[in-house]
C-alpha positions as CSV (number, residue, x, y, z in Angstrom):
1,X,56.3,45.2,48.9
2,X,56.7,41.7,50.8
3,X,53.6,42.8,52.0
4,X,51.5,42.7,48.8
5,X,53.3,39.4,47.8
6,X,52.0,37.7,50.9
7,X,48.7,39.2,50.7
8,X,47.8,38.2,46.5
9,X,49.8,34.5,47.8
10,X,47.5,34.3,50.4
11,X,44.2,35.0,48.7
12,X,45.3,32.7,45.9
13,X,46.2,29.5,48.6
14,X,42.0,30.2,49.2
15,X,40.4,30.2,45.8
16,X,39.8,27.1,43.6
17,X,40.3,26.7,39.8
18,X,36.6,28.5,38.8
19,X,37.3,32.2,39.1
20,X,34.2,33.4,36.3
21,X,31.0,32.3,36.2
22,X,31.4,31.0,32.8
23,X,34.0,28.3,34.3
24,X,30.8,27.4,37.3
25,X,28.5,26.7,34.6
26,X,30.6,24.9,32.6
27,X,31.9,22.7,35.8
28,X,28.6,22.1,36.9
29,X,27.6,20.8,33.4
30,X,30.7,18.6,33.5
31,X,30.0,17.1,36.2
32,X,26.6,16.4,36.5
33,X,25.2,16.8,32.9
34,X,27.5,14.6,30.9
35,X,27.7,11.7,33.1
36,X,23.9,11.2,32.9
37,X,24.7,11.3,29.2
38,X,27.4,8.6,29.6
39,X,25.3,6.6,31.9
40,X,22.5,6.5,29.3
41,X,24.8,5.7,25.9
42,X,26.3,2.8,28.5
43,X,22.3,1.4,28.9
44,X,21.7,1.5,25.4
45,X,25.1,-0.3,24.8
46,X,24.4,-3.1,27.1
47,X,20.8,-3.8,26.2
48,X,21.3,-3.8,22.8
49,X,22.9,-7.5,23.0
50,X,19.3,-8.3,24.2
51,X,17.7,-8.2,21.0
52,X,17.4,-11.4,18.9
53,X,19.1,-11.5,15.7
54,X,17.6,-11.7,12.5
55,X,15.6,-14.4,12.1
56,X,16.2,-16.4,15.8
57,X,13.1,-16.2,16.5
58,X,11.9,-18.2,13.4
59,X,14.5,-19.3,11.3
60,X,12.5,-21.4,9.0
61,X,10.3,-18.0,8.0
62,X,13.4,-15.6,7.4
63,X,15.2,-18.3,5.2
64,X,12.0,-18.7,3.3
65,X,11.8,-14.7,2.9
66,X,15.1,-14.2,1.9
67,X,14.5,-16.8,-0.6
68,X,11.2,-16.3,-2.1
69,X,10.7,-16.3,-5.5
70,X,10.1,-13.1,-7.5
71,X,6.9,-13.8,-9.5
72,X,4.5,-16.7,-9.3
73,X,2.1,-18.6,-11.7
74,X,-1.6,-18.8,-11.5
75,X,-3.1,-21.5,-13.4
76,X,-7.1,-21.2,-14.1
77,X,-9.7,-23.4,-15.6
78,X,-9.2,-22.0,-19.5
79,X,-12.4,-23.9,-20.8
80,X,-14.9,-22.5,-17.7
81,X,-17.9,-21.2,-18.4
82,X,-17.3,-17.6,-18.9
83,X,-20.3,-15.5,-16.5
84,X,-23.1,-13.2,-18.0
85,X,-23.4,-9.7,-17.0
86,X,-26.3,-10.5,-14.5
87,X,-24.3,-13.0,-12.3
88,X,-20.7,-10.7,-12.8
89,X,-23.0,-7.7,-11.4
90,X,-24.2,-9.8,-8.8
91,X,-21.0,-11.4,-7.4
92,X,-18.8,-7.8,-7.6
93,X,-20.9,-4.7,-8.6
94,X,-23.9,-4.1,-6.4
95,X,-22.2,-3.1,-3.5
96,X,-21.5,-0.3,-4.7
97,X,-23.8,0.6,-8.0
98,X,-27.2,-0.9,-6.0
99,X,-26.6,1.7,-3.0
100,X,-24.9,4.2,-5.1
101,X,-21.8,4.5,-3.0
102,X,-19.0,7.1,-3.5
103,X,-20.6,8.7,-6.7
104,X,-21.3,5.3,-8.7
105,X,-24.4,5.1,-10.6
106,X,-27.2,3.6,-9.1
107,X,-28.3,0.5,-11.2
108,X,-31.6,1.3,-13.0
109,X,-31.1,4.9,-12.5
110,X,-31.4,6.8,-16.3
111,X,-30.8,10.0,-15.3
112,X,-27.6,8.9,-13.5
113,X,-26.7,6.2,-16.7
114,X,-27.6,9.1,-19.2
115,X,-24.3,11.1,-19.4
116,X,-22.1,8.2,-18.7
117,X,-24.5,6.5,-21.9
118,X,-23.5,9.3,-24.2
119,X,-19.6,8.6,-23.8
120,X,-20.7,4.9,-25.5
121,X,-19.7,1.4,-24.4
122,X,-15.5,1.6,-25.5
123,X,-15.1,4.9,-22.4
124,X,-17.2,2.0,-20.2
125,X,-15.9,-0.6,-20.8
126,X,-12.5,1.5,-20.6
127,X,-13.5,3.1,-17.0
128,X,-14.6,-0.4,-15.7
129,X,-11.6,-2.6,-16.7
130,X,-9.1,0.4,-15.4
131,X,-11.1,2.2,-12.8
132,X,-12.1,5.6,-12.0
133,X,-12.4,7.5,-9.3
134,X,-12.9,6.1,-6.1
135,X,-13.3,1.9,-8.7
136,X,-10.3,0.3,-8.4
137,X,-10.3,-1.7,-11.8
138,X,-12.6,-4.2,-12.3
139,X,-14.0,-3.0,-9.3
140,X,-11.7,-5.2,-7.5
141,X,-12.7,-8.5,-9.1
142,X,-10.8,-11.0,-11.7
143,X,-12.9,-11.4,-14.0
144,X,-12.2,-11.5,-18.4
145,X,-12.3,-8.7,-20.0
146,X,-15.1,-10.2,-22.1
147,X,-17.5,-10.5,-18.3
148,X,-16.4,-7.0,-17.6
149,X,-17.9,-5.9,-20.4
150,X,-21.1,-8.1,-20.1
151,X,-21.6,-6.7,-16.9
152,X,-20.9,-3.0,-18.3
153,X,-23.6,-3.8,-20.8
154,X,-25.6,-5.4,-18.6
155,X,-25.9,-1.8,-15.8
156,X,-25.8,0.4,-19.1
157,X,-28.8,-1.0,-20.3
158,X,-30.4,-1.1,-17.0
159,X,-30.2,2.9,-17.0
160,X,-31.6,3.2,-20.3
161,X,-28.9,2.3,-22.9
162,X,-29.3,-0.3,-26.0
163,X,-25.8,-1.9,-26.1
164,X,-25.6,-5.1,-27.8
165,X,-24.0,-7.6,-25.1
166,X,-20.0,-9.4,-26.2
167,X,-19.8,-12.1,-27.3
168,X,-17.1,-14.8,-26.3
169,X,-13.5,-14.9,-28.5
170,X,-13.5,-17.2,-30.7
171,X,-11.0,-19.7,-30.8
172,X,-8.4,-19.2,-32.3
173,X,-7.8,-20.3,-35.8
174,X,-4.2,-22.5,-35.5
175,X,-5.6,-24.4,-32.0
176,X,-8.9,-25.4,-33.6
177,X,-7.1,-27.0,-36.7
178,X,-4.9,-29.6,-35.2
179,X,-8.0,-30.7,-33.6
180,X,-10.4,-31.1,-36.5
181,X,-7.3,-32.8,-38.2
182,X,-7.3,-35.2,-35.6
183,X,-10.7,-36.7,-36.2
């Protein structure tokens, strides 16, 4: 029996802690896997002191940012000259309705005008102050309503239609009675 003892005492001075393969993979990934991991957590750790805070680079512009104002007025000339449907056309609507560009009706072109025509100058006027399709509205311009529709009469009549052309809004009745009392 001594002689078993010695022999299993022996064998067991010789072998180290991994007996299965299980335990080789897992020591191997231990000890060569994880600290890579470590070593890359530790990079990101240290270089992330490297980046400039919010706003160090121009402090001036992220104050103004973080304090800007939520809306903001536009003031424009209320007594200009309000623009006839040639010149509106001209300045915003030939790009596209002169070449005929993403589906818009060429200008002059009936048979293009005619089934738009039918739908009468309100759906135009409608389509061209909010857009359609590939228009944005006004077909990106800022123009009154009152031009919009000038120029809407203007194309429409171009391809055939008889639309009688807006007129300006009059003023209105309370502003133009202080000033007649004036005089």
């Amino acid at each position: 029996m001594s002689d078993k003892n010695q022999a299993s005492d022996h064998d067991d001075a010789h072998t180290g802690p991994v007996k299965t393969p299980k335990q080789l993979l897992a020591t191997v990934f231990f000890s060569f896997v994880l600290p890579i991991f470590i070593i890359i957590a530790l990079v990101y750790y240290v270089a992330s002191g490297d980046k400039p805070a919010a706003g160090a680079v121009n402090p001036e512009k992220a104050i103004m940012t973080r304090i800007q104002k939520v809306g903001h007025i536009e003031i424009r000339d209320a007594n200009r000259q309000l623009r006839t449907g040639e010149e509106v056309f001209k300045i915003q609507c030939t790009t596209c309705h002169t070449a005929g560009l993403v589906g818009a009706p060429k200008f002059g072109d009936a048979a293009a005008w005619a089934p738009r025509i039918k739908t009468g100058y309100e759906a135009l006027l409608n389509s061209a102050l909010k857009g359609k399709n590939a228009m944005s509205p006004q077909g990106g311009g800022d123009f009154e309503a009152v031009e919009i529709g000038r120029a809407v009469v203007y194309m429409a009549n171009a391809g055939g239609a008889k639309f009688e052309e807006p007129k300006a809004p009059a003023a209105p009745a309370s502003a133009a009675a202080p000033a007649s009392a004036a005089k």
